[in-house]
C-alpha positions as CSV (number, residue, x, y, z in Angstrom):
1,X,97.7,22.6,-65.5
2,X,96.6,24.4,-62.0
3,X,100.4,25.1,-61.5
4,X,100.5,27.0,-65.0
5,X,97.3,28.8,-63.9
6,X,98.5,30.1,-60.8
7,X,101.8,31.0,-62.5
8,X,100.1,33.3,-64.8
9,X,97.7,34.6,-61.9
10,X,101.0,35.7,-60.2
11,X,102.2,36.8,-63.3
12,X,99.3,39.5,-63.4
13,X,99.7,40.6,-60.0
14,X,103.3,41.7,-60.9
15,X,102.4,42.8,-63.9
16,X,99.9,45.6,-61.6
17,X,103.1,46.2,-59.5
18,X,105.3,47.1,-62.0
19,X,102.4,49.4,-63.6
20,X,102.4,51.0,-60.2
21,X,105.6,51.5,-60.0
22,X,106.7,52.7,-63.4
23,X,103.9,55.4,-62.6
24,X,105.5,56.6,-59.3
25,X,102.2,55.4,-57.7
26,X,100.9,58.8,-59.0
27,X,97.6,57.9,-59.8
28,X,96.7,57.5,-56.2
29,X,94.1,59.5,-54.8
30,X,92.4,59.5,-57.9
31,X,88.9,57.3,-57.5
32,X,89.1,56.2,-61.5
33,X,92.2,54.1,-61.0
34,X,90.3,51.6,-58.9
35,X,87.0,51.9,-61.4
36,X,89.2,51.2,-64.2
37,X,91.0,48.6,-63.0
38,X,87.4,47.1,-62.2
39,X,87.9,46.6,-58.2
40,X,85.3,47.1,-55.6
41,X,85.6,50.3,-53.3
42,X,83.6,50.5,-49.9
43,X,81.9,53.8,-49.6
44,X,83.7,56.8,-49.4
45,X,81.2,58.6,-47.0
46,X,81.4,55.9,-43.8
47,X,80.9,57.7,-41.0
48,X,83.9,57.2,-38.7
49,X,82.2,55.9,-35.5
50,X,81.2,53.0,-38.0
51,X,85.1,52.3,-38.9
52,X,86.7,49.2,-36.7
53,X,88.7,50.8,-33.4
54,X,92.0,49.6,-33.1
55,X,93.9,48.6,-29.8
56,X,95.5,51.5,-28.5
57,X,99.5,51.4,-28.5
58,X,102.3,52.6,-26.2
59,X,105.3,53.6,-28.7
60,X,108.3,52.5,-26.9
61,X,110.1,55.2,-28.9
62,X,109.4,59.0,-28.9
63,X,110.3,59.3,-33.0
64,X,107.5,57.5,-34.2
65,X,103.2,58.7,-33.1
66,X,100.9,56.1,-32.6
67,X,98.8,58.1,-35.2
68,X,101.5,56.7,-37.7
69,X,101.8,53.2,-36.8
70,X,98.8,51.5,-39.5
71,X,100.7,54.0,-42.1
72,X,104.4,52.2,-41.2
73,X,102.8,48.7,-40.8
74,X,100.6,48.7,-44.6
75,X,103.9,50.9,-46.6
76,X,105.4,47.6,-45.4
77,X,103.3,45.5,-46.6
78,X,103.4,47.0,-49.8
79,X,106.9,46.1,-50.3
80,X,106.5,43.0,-49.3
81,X,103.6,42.5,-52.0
82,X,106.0,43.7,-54.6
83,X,108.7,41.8,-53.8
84,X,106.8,38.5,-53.4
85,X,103.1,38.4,-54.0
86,X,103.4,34.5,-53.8
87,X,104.5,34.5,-50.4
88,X,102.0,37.4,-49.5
89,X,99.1,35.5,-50.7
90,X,100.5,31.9,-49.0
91,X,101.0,33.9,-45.5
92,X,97.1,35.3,-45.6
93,X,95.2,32.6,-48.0
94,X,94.4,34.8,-50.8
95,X,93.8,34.0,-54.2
96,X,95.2,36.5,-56.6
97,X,91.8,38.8,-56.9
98,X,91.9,39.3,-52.9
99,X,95.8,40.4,-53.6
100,X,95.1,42.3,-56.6
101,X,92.7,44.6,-54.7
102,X,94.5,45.1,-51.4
103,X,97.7,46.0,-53.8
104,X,95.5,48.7,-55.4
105,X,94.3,49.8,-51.8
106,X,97.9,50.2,-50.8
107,X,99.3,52.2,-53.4
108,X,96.4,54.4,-53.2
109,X,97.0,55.0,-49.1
110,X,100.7,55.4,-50.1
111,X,101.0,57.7,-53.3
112,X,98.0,59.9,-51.4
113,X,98.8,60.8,-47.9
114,X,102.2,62.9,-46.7
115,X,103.0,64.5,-43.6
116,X,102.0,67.9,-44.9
117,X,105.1,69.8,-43.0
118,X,105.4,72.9,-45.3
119,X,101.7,73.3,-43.4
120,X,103.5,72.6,-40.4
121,X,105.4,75.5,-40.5
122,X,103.9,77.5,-42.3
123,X,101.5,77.7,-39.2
124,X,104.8,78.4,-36.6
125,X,105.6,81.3,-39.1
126,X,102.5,83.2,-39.3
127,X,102.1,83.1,-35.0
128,X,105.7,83.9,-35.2
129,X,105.3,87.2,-37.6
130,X,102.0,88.5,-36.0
131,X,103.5,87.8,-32.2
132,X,103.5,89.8,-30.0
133,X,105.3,88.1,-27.6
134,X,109.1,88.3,-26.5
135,X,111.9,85.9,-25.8
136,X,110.8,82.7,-25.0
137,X,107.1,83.4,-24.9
138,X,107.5,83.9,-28.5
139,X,109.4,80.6,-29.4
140,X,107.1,78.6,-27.3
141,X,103.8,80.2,-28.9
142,X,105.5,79.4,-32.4
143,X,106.4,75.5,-31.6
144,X,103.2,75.3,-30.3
145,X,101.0,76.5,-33.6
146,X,103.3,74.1,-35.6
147,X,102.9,70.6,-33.1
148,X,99.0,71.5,-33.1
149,X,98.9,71.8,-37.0
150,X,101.4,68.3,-36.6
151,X,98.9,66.7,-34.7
152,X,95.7,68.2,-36.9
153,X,97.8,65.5,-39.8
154,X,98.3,63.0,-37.9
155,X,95.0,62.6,-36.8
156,X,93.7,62.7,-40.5
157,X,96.6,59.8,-41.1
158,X,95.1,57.8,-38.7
159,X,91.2,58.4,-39.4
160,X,92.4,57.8,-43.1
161,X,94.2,54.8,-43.0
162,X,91.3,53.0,-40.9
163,X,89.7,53.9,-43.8
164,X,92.0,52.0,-46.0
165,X,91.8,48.9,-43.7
166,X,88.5,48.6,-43.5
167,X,88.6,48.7,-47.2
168,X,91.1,46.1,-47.3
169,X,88.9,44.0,-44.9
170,X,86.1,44.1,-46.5
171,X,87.7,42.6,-49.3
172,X,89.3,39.4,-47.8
173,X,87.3,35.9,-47.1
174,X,86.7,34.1,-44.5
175,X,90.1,32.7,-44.5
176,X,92.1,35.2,-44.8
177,X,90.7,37.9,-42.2
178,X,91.8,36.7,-39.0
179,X,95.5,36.1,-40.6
180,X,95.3,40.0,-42.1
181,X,94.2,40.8,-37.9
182,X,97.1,38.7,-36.7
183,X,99.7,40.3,-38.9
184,X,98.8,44.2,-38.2
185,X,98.5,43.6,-34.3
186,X,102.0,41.3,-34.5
187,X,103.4,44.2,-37.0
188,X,101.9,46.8,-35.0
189,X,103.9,45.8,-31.9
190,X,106.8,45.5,-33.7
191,X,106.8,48.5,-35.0
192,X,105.8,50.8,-32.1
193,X,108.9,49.1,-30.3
194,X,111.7,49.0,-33.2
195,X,112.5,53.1,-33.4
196,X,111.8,53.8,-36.4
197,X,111.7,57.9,-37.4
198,X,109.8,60.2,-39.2
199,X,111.1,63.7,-41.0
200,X,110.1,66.6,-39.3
201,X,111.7,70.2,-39.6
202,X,111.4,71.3,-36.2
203,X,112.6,70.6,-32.5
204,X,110.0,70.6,-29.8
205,X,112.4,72.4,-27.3
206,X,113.1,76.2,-27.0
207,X,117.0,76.4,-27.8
208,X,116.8,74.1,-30.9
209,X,112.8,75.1,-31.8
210,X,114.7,78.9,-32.3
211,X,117.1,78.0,-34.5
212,X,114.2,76.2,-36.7
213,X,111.9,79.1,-36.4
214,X,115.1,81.7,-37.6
215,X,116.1,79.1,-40.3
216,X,112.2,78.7,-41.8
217,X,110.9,81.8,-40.9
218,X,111.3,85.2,-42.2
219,X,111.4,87.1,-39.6
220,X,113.3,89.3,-37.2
């Protein structure tokens, strides 16, 4: 009997993956998911000095920011919870509810945030058009509007997603907290050390950042 329960507990939880996934994860972002599907949200409004600091990490690669890492770590773990919410649950000590809610936190963080590039250069086209600058003045002042509107997102990823995990958090028992805090500091090593890469449109160097800025930009 308490095998056939859990079976159909599991049952649901795939049941709100495939949902999620036969939507595109669209929904995310939108507050009334979460109210509809009747799951807890922390507030909004935290301050961020209140938010849990996280270790700080030395990315052994220059493709991925440190900024990105939680995002990397928690897409992850989404695909993981979709492909085998039993063995998610087993590996932290969750019952179904717990996994239920951090699924919904997940797809949320991962349907809502991007990297924002067309931003990025938008902001390297506009200081390259009203420049007055020559040669490689010019190129550098360009590449350096579109890293600063770069790192303006990837702060906001990061101040975001330790949104997200103290959502997720706040959500988990006794039990399964310190084995959630295991996994992100062993995945977060991991991660800053395996190379992985992230899109970006432009190269940070004068020869290849003016070919970028011609290519994007219209502009003499």
């Amino acid at each position: 009997m308490h095998r056939q329960l859990l079976t159909a507990n599991f049952s649901a939880v795939r049941l709100l993956a495939a949902k999620l996934l036969l939507v595109g994860l669209g929904f995310c972002g939108n507050p009334g998911i979460a109210q509809q599907l009747d799951l807890p949200l922390a507030d909004a409004e935290q301050s961020a000095a209140q938010l849990p600091q996280t270790r700080a990490l030395r990315v052994l690669s220059p493709t991925l920011a440190p900024e990105q890492i939680d995002r990397a770590v928690l897409n992850r773990l989404l695909q993981e919870i979709l492909t085998n919410p039993e063995a998610t649950a087993t590996q932290f000590g969750m019952d179904t509810l717990q996994l239920q809610n951090m699924l919904t936190l997940l797809a949320n963080a991962h349907g809502f945030i991007n990297d924002n590039e067309p931003a990025n250069v938008q902001a390297m086209c506009s200081t390259w058009d009203n420049s007055d600058l020559q040669g490689e003045a010019r190129i550098d002042a360009a590449l350096a509007a579109y890293a600063r509107r770069a790192q303006f997102t990837l702060d906001f990823i990061a101040l975001y997603y330790r949104v997200v995990l103290a959502n997720i958090e706040a959500g988990l028992s006794a039990q399964a907290l310190p084995r959630f805090q295991a996994y992100m500091d062993d995945r977060r090593r991991r991660m800053a050390s395996a190379g992985a890469t992230t899109g970006g449109a432009v190269s940070q160097n004068a020869r290849s950042g003016e070919e970028s800025i011609r290519f994007h930009c219209r502009s003499n």
